[in-house]
The first five atom37 places (N, CA, C, CB, O) and aatype in JSON, in Angstrom:
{
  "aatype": [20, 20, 20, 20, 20, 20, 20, 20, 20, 20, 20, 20, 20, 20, 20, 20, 20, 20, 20, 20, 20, 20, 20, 20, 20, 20, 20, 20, 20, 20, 20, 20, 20, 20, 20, 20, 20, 20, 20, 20, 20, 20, 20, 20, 20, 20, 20, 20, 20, 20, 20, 20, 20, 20, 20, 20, 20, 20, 20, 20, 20, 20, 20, 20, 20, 20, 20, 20, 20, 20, 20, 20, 20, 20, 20, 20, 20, 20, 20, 20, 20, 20, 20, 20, 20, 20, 20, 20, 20, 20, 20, 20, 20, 20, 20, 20, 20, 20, 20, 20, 20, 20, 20, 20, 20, 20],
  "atom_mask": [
    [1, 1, 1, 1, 1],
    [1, 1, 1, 1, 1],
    [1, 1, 1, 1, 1],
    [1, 1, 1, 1, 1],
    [1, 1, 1, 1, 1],
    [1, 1, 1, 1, 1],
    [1, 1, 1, 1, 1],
    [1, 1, 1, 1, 1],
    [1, 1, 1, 1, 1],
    [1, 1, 1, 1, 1],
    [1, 1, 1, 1, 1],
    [1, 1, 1, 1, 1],
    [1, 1, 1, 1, 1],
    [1, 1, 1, 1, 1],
    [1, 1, 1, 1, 1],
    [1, 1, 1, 1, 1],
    [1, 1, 1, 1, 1],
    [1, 1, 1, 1, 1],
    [1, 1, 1, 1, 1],
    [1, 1, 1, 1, 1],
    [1, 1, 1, 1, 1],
    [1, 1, 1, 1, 1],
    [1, 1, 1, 1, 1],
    [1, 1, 1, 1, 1],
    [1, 1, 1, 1, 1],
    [1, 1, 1, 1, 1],
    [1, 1, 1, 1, 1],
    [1, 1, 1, 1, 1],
    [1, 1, 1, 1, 1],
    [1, 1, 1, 1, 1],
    [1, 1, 1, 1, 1],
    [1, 1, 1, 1, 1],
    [1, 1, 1, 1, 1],
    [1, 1, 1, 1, 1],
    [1, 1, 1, 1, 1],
    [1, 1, 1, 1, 1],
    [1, 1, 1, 1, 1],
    [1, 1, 1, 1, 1],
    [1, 1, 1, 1, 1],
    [1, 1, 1, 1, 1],
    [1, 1, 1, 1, 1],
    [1, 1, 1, 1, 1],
    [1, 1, 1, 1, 1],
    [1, 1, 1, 1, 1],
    [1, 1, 1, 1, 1],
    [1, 1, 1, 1, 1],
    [1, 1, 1, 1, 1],
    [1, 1, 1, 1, 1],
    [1, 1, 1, 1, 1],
    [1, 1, 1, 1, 1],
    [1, 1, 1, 1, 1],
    [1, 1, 1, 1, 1],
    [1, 1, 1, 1, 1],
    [1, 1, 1, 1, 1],
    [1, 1, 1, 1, 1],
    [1, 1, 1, 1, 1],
    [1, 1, 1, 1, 1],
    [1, 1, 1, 1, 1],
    [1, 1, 1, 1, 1],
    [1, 1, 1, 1, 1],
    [1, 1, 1, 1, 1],
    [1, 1, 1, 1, 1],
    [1, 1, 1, 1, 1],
    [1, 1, 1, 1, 1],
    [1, 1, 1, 1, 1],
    [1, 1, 1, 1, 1],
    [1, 1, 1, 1, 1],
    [1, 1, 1, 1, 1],
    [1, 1, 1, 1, 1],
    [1, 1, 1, 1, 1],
    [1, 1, 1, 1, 1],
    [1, 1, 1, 1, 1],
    [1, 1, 1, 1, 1],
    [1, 1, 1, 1, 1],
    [1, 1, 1, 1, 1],
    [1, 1, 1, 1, 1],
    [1, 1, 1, 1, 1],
    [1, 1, 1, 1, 1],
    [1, 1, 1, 1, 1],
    [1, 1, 1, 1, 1],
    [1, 1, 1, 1, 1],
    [1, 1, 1, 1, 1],
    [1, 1, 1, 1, 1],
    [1, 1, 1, 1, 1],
    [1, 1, 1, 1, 1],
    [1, 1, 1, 1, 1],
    [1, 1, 1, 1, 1],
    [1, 1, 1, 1, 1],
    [1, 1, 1, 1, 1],
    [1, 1, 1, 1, 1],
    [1, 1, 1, 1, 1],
    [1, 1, 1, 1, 1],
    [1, 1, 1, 1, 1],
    [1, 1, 1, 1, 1],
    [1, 1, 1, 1, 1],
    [1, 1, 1, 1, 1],
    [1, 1, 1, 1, 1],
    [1, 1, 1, 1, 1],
    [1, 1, 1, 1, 1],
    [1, 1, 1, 1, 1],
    [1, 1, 1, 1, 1],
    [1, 1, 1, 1, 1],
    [1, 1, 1, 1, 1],
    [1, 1, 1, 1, 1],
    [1, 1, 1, 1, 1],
    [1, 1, 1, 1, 1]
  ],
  "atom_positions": [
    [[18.67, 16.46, 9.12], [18.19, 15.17, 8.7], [17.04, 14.66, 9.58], [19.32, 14.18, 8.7], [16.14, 14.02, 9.05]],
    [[17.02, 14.9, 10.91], [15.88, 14.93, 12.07], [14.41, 15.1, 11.3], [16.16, 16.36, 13.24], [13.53, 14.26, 11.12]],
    [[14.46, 16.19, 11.0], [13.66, 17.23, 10.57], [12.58, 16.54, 9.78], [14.44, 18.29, 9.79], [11.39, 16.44, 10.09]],
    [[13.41, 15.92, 8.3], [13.15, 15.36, 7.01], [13.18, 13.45, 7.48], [14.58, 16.02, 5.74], [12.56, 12.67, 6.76]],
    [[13.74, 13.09, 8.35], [13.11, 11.65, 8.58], [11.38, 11.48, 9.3], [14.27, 10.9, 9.72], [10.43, 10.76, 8.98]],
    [[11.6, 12.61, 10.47], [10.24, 12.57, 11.25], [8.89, 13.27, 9.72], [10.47, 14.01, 13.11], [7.86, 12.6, 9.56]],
    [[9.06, 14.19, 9.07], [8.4, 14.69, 8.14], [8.19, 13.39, 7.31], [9.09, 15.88, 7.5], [7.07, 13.28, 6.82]],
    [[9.25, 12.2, 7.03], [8.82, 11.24, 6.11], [7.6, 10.33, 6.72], [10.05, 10.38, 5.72], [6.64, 9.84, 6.13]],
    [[8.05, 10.27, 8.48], [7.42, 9.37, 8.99], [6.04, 9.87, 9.26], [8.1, 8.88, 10.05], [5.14, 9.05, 9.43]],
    [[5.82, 10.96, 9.3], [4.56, 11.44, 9.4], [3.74, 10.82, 8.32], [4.54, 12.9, 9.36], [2.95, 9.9, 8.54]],
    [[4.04, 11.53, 6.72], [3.29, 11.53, 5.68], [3.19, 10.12, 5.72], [3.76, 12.21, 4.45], [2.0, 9.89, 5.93]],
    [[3.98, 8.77, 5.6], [4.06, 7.9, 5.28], [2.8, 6.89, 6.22], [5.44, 7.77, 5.28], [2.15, 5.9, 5.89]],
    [[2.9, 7.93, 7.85], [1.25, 7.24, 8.92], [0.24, 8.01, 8.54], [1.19, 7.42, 10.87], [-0.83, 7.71, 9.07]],
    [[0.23, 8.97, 7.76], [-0.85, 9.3, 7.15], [-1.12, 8.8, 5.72], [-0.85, 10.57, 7.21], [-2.08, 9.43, 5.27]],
    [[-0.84, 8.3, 5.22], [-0.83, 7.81, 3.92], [-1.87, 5.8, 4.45], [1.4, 7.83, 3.21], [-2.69, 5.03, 3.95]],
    [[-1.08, 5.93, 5.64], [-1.9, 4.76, 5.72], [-2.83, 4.57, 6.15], [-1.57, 4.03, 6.07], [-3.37, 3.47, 6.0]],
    [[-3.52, 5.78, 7.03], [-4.32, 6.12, 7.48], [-5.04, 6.28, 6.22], [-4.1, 7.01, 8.34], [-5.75, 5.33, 5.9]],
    [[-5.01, 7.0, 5.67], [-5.66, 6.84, 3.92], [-6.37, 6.38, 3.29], [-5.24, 6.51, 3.17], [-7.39, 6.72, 2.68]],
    [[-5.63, 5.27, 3.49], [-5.41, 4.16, 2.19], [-7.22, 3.51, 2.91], [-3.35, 2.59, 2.31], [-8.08, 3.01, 2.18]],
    [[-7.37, 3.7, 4.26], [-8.89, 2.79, 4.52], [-10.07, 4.14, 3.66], [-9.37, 2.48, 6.96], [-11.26, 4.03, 3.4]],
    [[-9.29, 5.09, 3.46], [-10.99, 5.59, 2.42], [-10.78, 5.41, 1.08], [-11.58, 7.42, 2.44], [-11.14, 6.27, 0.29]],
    [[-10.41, 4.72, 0.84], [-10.36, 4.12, -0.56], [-11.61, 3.37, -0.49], [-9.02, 3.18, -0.93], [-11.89, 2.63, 0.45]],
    [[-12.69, 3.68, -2.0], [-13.97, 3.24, -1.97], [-13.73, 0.98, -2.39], [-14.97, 4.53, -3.46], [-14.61, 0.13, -2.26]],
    [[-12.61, 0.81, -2.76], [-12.91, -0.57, -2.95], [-11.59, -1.19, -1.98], [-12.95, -1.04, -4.75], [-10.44, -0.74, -1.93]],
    [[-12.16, -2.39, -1.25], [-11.48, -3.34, -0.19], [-9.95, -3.26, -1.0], [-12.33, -5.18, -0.03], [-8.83, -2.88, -0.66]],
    [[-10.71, -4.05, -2.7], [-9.55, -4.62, -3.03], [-7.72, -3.72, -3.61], [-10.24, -5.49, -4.12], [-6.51, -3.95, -3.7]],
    [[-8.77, -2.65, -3.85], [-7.25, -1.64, -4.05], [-6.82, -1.41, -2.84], [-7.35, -0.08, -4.77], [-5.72, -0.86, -2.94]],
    [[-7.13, -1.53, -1.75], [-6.87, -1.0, -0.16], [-5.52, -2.46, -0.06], [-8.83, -1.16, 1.33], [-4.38, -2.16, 0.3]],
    [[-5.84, -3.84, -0.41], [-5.15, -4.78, -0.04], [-3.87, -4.88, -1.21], [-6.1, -6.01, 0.15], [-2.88, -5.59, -1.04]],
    [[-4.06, -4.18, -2.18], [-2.81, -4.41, -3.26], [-2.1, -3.41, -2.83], [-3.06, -4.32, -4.94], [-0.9, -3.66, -2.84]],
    [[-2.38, -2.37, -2.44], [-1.65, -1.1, -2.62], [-0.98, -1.75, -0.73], [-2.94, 0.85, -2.97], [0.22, -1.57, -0.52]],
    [[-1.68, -2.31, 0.21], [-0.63, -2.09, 0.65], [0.61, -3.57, 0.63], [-1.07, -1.48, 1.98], [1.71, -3.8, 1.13]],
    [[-0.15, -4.11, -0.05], [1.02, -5.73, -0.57], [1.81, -4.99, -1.26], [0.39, -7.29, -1.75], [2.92, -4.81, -0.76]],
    [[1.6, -4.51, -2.24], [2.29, -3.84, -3.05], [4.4, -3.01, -2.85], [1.08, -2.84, -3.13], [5.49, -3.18, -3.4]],
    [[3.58, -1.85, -1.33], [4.51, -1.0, -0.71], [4.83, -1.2, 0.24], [4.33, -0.02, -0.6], [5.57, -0.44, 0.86]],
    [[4.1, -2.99, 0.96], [4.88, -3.48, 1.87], [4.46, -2.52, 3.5], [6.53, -3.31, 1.2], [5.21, -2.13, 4.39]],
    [[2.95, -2.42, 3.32], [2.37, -1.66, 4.37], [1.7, -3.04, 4.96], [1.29, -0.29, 3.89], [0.67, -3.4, 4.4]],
    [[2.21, -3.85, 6.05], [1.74, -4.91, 6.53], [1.47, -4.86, 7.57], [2.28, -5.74, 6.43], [2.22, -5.41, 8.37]],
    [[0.0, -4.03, 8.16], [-0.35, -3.89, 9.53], [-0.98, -4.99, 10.29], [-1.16, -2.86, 9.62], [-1.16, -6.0, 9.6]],
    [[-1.23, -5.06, 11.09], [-2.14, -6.07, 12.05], [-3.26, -6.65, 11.09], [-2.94, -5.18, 13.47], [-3.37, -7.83, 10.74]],
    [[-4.2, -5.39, 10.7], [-5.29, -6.17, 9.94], [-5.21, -7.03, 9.07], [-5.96, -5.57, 9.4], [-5.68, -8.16, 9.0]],
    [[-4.36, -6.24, 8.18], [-4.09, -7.36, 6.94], [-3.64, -8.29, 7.28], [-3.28, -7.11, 5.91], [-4.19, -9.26, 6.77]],
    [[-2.4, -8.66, 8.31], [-1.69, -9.93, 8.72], [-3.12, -10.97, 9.12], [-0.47, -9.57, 10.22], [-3.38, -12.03, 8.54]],
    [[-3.85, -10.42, 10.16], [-5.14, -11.17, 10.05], [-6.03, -11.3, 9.08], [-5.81, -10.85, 10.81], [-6.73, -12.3, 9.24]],
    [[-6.33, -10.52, 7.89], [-6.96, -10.99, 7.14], [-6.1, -11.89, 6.07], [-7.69, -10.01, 6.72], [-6.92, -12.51, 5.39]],
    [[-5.3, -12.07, 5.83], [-4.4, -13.26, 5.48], [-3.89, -14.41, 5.82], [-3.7, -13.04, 5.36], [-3.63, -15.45, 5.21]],
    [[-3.77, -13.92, 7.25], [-3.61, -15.43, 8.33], [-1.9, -15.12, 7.89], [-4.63, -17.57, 7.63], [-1.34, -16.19, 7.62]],
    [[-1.24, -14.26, 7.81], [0.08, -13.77, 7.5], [0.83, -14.18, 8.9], [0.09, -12.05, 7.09], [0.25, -14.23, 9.99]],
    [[2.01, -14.43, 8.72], [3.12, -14.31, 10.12], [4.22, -13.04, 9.61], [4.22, -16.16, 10.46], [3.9, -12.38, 8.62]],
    [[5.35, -12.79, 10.23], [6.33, -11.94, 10.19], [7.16, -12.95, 8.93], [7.08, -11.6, 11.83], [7.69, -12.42, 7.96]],
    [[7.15, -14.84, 9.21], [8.24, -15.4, 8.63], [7.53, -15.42, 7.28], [8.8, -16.79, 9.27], [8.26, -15.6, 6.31]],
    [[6.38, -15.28, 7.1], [5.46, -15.64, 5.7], [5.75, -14.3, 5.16], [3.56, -16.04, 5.86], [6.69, -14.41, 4.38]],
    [[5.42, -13.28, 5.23], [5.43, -11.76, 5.12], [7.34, -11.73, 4.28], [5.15, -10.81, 7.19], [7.66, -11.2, 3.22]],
    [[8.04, -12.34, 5.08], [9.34, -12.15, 4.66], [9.73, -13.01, 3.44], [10.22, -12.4, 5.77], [10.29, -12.61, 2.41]],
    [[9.29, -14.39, 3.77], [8.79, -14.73, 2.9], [8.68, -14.48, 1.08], [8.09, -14.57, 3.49], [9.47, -14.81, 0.2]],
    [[7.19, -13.68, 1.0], [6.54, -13.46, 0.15], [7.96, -12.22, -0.48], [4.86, -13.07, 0.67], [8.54, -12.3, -1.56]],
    [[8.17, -11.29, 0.48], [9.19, -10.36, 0.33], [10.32, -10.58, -0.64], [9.71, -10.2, 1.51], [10.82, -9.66, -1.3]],
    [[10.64, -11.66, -0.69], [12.06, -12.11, -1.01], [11.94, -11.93, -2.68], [12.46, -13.86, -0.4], [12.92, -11.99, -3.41]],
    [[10.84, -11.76, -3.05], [10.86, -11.25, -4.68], [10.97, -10.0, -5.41], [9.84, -11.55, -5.21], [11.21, -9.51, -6.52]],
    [[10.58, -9.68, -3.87], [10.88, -7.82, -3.8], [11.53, -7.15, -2.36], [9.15, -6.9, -3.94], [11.62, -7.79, -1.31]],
    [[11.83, -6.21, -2.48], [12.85, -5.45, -1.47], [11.53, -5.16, -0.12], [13.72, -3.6, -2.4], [11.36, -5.59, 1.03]],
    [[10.79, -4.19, -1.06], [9.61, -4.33, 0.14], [8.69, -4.6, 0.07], [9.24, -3.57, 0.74], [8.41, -5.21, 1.1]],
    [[7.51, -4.53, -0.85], [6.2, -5.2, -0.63], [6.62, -6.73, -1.92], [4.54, -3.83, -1.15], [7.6, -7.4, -2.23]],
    [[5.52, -6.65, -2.19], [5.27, -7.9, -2.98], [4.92, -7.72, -4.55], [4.09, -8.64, -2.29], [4.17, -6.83, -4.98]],
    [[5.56, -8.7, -5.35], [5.73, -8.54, -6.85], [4.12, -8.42, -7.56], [6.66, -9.98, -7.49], [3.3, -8.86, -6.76]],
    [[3.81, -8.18, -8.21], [2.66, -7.82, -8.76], [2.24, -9.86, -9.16], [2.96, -6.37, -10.31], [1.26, -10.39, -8.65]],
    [[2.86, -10.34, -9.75], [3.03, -11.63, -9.73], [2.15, -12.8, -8.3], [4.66, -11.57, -9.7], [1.23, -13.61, -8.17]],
    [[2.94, -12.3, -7.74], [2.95, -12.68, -6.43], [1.38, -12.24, -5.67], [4.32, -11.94, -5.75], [0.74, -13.16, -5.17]],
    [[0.86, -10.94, -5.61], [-0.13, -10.28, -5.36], [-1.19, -11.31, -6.18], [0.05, -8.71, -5.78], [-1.79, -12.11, -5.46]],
    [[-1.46, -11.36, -7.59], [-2.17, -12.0, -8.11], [-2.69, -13.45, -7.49], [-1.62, -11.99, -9.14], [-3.87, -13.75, -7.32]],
    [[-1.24, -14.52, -7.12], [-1.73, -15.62, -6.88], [-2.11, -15.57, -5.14], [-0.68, -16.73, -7.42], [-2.43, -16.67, -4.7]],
    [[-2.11, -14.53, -4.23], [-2.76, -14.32, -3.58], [-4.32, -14.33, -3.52], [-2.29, -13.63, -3.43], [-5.06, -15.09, -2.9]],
    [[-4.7, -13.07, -4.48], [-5.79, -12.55, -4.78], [-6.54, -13.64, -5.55], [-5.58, -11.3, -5.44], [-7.77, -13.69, -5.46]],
    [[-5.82, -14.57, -6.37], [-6.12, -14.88, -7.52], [-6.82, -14.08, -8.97], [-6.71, -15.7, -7.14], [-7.84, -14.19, -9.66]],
    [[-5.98, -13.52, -8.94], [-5.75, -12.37, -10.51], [-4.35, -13.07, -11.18], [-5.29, -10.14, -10.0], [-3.33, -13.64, -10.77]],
    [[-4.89, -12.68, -12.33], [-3.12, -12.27, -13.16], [-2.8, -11.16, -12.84], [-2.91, -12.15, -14.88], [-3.47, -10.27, -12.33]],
    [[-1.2, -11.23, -13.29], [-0.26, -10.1, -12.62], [-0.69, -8.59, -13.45], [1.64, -10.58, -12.9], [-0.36, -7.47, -13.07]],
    [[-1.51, -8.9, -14.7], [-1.38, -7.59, -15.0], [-2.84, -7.19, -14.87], [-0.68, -7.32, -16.39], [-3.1, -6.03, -15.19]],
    [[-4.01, -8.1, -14.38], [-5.2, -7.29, -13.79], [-4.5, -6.76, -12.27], [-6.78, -8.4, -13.57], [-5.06, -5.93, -11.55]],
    [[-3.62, -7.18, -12.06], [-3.27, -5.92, -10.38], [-2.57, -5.08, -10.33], [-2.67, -6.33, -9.1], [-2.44, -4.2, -9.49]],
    [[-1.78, -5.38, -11.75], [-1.32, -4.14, -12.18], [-2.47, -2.46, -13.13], [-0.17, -4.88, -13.18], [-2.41, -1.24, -13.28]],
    [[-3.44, -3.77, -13.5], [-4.5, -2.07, -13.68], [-5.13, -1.98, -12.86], [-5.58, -1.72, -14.8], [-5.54, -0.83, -12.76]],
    [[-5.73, -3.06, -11.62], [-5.97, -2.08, -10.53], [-4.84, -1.39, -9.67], [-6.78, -2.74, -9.64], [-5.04, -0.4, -8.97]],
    [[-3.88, -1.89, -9.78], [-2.88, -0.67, -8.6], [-3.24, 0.41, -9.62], [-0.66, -0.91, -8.26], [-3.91, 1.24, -9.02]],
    [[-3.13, 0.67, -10.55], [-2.64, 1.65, -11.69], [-3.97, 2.5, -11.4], [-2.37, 0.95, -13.5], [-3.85, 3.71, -11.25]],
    [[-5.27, 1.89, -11.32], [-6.53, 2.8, -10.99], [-6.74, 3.35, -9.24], [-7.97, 1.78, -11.46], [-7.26, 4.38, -8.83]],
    [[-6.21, 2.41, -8.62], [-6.13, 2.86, -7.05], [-4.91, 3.96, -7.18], [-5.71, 1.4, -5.82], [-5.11, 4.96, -6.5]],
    [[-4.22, 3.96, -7.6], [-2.77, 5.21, -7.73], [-3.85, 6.53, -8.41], [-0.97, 4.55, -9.33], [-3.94, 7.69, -8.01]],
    [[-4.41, 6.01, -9.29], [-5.07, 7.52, -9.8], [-6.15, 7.69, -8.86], [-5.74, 7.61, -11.48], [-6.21, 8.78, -8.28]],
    [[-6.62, 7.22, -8.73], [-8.0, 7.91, -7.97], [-6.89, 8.4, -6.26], [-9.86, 6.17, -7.62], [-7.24, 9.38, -5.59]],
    [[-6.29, 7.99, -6.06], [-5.6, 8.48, -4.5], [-5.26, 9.35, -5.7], [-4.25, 7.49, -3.23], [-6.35, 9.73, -6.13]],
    [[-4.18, 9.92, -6.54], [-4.14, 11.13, -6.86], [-5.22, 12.39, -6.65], [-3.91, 10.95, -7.95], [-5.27, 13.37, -5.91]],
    [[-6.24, 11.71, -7.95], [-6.92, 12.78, -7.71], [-7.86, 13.11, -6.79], [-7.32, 12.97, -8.53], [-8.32, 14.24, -6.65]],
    [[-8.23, 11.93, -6.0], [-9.03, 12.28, -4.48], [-8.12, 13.14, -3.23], [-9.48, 10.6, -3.7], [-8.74, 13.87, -2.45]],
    [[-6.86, 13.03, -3.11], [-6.18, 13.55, -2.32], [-5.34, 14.56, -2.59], [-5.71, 12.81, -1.87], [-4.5, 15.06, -1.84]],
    [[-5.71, 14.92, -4.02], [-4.58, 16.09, -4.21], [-5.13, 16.89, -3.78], [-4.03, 16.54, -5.45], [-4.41, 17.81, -4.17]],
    [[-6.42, 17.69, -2.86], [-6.79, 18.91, -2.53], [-7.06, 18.14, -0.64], [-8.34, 19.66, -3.71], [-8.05, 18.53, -0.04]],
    [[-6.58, 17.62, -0.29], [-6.37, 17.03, 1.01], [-5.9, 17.67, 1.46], [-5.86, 16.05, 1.26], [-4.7, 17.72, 1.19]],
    [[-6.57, 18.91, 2.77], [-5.66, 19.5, 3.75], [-4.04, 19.07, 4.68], [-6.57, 19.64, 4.58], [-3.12, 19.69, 5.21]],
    [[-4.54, 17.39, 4.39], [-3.74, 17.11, 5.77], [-2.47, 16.44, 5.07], [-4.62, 15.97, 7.03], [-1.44, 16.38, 5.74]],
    [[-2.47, 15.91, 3.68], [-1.69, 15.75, 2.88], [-1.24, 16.48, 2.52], [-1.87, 15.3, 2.25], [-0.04, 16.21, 2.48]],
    [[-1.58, 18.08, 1.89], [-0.83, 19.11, 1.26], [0.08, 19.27, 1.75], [-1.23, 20.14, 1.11], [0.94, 19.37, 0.87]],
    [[0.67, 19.42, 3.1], [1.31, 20.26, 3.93], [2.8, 19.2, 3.84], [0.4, 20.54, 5.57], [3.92, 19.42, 4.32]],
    [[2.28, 17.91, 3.0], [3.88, 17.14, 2.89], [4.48, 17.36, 1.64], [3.89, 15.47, 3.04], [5.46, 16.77, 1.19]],
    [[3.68, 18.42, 1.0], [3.97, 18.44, -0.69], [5.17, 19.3, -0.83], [2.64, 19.14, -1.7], [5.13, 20.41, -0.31]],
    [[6.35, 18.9, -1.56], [7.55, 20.33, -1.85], [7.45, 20.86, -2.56], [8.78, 20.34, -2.08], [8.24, 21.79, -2.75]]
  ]
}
């Protein structure tokens, strides 16, 4: 189980490492509201705390409801739902031939 937690934790700091070559800001900030990837930056570019963050949480387990994302951003819930939906494809197909990603694939 060692093995397969440290292997999760890897892919999962590389994934966020990632997520900054994504060609637009704004899929970079849904995707990680979204999965509940709440690093330093973003907390500063939000003016976020730990109690706000938990907060926002409470509509979802870990990131934030698509709902919720919107009146952030100011979008409706289902323009952030077609941009997550276009940031999910393009990380597909930009990273499916990713050396440093392959190596987490089963």
């Amino acid at each position: 189980h060692f093995t397969t937690k440290l292997e999760e934790r890897c892919a999962s700091e590389l994934i966020k490492k990632k997520l900054n070559d994504l060609p637009k800001p704004r899929w970079i900030d849904i995707i990680k509201m979204r999965y509940g990837i709440f690093d330093e930056s973003f907390m500063d570019k939000y003016g976020f705390d730990e109690n706000k963050i938990n907060e926002l949480r409470s509509k979802r387990l870990c990131g934030f409801s698509l709902e919720t994302i919107g009146d952030i951003l100011g979008f409706s819930k289902e323009r952030i739902r077609q941009l997550e939906k276009e940031s999910l494809k393009y990380m597909k197909e930009t990273f499916a031939n990713d050396p440093e990603i392959s190596e987490f694939r089963y």
